[in-house]
N, C-alpha and C positions, 0 to 999 in steps of 0.2 A: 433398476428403477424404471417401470414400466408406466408410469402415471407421472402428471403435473403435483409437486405439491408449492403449497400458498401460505406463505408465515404473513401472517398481519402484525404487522409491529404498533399500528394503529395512531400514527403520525408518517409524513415523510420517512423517507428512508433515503440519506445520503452515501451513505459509504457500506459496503460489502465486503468483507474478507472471510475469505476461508483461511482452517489452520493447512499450511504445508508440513509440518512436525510429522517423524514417521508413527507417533503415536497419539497422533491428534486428528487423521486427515478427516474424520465425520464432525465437526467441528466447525460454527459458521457464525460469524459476527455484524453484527446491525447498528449502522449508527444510524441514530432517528434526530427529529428537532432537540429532546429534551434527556435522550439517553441512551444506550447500549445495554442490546439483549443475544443473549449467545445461548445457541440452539445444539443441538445433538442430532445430527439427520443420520436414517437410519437407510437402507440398503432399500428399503419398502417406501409408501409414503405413509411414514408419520414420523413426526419429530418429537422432540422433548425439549425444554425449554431448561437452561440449567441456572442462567445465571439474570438479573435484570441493574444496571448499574444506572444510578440516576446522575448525570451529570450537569444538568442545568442549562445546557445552552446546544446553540446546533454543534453535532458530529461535523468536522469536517477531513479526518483522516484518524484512521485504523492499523493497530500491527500487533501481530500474533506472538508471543513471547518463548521461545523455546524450551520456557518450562512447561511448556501446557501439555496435558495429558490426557483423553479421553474418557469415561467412563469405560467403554468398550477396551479398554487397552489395561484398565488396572480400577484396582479400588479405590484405591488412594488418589484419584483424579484431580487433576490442576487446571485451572482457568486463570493465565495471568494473560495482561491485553495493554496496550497504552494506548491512548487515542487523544484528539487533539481536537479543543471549542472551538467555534467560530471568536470566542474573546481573549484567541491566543494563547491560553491556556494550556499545561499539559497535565493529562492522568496516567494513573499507574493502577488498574482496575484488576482484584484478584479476588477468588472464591475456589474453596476447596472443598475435598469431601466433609474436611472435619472443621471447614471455618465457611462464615457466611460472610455476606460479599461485603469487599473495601474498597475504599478510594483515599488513592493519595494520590494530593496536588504537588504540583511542582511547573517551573517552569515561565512563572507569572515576573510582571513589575519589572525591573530592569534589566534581569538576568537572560532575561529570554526572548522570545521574537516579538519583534514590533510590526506582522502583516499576516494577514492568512497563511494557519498552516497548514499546505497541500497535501503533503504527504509525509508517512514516517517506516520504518522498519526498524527492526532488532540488525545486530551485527551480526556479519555473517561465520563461516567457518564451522569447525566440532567442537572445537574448546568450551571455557567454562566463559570466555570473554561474550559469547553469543547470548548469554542471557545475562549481560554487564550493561551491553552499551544499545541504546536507540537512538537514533537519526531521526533528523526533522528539517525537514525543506520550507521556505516561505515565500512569500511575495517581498519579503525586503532583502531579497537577496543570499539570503544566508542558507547555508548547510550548517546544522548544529549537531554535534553528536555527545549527548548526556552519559556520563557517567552514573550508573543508579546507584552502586553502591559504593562512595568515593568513603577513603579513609578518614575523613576527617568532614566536619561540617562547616564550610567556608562563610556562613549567611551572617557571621558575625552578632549582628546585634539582632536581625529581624529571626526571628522563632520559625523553625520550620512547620508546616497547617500538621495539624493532627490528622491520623489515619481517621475517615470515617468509616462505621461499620452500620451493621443492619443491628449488630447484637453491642449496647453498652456495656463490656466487660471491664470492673474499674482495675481488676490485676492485669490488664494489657500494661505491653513493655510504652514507656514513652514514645516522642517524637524521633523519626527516623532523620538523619542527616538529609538535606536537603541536594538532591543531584547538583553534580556540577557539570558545565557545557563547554566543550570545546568548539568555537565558532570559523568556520571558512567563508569569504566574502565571494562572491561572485559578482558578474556584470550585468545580470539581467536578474527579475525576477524568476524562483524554481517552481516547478512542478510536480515532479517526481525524486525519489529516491530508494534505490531497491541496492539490497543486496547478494550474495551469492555463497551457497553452503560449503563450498570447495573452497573461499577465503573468507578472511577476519579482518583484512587491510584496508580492502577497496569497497567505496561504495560507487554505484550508479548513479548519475544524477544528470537530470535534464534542465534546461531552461525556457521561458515563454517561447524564443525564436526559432527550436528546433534543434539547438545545438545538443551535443551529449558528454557528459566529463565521467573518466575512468578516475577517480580522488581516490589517492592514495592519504588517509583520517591520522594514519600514524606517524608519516612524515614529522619530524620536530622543522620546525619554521627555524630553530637559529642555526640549522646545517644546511640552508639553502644561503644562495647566494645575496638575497634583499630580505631574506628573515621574513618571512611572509606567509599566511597559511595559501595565499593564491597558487603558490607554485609546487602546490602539494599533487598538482593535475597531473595524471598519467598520462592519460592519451583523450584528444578532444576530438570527436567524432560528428561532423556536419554535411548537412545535406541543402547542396548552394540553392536548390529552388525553394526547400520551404523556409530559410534563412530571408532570401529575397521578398516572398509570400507575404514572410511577417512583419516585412516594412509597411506595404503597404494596408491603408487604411480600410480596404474590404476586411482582412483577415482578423481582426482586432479581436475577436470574436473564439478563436482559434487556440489552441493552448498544444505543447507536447505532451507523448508521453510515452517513456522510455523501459522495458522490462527484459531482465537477464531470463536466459533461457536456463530453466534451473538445471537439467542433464547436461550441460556443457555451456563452461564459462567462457566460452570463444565468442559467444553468439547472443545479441543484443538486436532487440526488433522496438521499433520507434513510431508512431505515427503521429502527423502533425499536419492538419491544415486534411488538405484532399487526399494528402501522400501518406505512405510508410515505407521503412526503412529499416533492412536487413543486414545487418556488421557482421563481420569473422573477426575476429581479430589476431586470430592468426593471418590474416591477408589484408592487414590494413589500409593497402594502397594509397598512402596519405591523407587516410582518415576518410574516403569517400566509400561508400557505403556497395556491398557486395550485390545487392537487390533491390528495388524501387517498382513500387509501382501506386497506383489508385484505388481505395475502398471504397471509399465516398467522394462523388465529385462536388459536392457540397459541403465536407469535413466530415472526416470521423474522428474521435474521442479516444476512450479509454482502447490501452493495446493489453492484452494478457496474452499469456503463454498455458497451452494447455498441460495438466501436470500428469496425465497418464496417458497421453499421447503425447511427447514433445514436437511433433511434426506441425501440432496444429497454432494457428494461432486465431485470436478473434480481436473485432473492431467492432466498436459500437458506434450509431449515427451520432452526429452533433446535434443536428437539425430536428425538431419535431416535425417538420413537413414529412417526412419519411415515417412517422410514427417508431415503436416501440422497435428497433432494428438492429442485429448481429448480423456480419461478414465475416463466416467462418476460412480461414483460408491455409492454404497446404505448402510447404515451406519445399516440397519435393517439386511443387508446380505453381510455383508463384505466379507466374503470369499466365494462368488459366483462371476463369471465374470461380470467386467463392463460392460458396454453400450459403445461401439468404436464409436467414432465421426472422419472420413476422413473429414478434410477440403480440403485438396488441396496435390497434389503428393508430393516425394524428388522431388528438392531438397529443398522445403519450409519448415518454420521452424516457430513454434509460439513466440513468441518473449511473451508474455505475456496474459492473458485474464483476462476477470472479468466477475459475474452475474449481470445480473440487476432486477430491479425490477419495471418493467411497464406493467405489466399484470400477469394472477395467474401463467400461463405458466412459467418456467425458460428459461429464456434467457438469449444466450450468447453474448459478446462481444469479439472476437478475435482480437491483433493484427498479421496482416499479411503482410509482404511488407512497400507498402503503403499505404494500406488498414487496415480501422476494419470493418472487416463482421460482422452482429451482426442477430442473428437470435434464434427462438425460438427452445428449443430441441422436438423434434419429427418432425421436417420439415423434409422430406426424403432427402430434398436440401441441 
């Protein structure tokens, strides 16, 4: 990838995700004000545009389903996705070679979360449960993990929404059971949740303050000693300055954000407030964190892991004063200066990005605007 290229989604663009699937990796998801569009990037610059799902309200988290499959990778190609409204709401967005594109709600009214939902992911592991269950983190606290295809339809009396399609076909099967949520309370509002392809158990999960929970989802609550899903926590991993940070009233501003390092599930990188934060957890040392240092002394944002070089990681700025800005940084040499990526002047602001993985090169995926710039690092462009 020797060139910038420039998808216009033609609204905002809140959330970016690339598929990590070994047969999905050119694969690249957009959530806008009013909908999700998923792109095909090729090796060159030009895209294809495969799928466009209108979901009605702002995107505000993204997850790639491991059923998805690329064009490039088979005929029989899959586009499954969930993603998650700014009205709390959750989707189940799919299109295939031989069906055009659906949407199924789920998620809504009592059963589901009462605050913004940050972030979500599929379960992790090889099995068949990795394309069962997704996670969803909120602002009220909660960790939920949906079962999609639960035995039985629990909604009683309320009807589960009908699949919508592009195509009214009236010999479609009926209404699918409606998922059911397993719910874990926490103490703070979350932000993230990720999980990890070497297990099925544990999710990632972070909160406002900086903290980090290894949640063990499968835990039964009545083998614990107060029957609780709280104590389903593996291991809590915090960092006492940016904990202290988010007391105070400067930082309010500030949020975490916590990502498994997908080649080795030892290794957990955090950034929060000015700091990030580097875990082994093979070397837990009472949960205090193996590396520390500064991206932004102003805040940086979103942390990814790059997925064809694990060494590398990125930070993006909080601030617009900085304009459109990446802190590419080396896991070998942490406390040498990143690699500065200017995308674009203040008053531009990254709203979100992702790696991908369609060539050995890391590439990035920005959102920008209306725009995702997506280009390889080392283009001087």
């Amino acid at each position: 990838m020797n060139d910038v290229l420039r998808l216009n989604h033609g609204s905002d663009v809140y959330v970016v995700r690339s598929c990590h699937n070994e047969d999905g990796t050119d694969l690249l998801a957009l959530g806008g004000e009013h909908s999700v569009e998923v792109y095909q990037i090729s090796t060159a610059t030009t895209s294809r545009r495969l799928a466009t799902f209108h979901v009605g309200n702002r995107i505000t988290a993204l997850a790639w389903s491991p059923r998805s499959v690329s064009p490039s990778r088979s005929d029989e190609w899959v586009v499954e996705i969930a993603a998650a409204g700014i009205d709390f709401g959750l989707h189940l967005l799919s299109k295939s070679s031989s069906s055009a594109e659906s949407t199924f709600q789920f998620g809504g009214g009592l059963s589901g979360h009462h605050g913004k939902v940050n972030d979500m992911c599929f379960c992790g592991g090889r099995g068949e449960d990795n394309k069962r269950y997704v996670a969803t983190v909120s602002d009220d606290k909660m960790l939920m993990v949906w079962d999609l295809h639960p035995p039985l339809d629990i909604s009683f009396a309320i009807p589960s929404p009908e699949v919508s399609s592009a195509n009214d076909d009236s010999s479609s099967p009926g209404p699918r059971p409606q998922p059911t949520a397993y719910a874990i309370a926490f103490s703070h509002p979350l932000t993230t949740v990720d999980s990890h392809p070497h297990s099925s158990k544990e999710f990632l999960v972070s909160d406002c303050r900086g903290s980090v929970y290894l949640t063990d989802w499968r835990t039964d609550p009545h083998q614990t000693e107060q029957g609780t899903w709280r104590h389903s926590t593996v291991v809590e991993l915090t960092e006492s300055r940016a904990i202290s940070n988010s007391l105070l009233a400067t930082s309010s501003q500030w949020s975490s954000f916590a990502a498994w390092r997908r080649d080795n599930a030892d290794i957990v990188g955090v950034s929060c407030g000015p700091r990030f934060a580097i875990w082994d957890l093979s070397k837990l040392r009472g949960g205090k964190p193996l590396h520390v240092g500064t991206s932004f002394a102003d805040g940086g944002y979103t942390f990814r892991w790059c997925s064809t070089n694990p060494d590398y990681f990125a930070i993006s700025a909080h601030s617009n004063a900085r304009g459109a800005v990446i802190n590419v940084h080396n896991i070998g040499y942490v406390h040498a200066q990143p690699s500065v990526i200017n995308i674009a002047p203040a008053p531009h602001r990254i709203r979100d990005f992702d790696f991908m993985a369609v060539c050995t090169q890391p590439v990035l995926a920005v959102a920008l605007g209306h725009q995702v710039v997506v280009f390889a690092l080392g283009d001087d462009r």
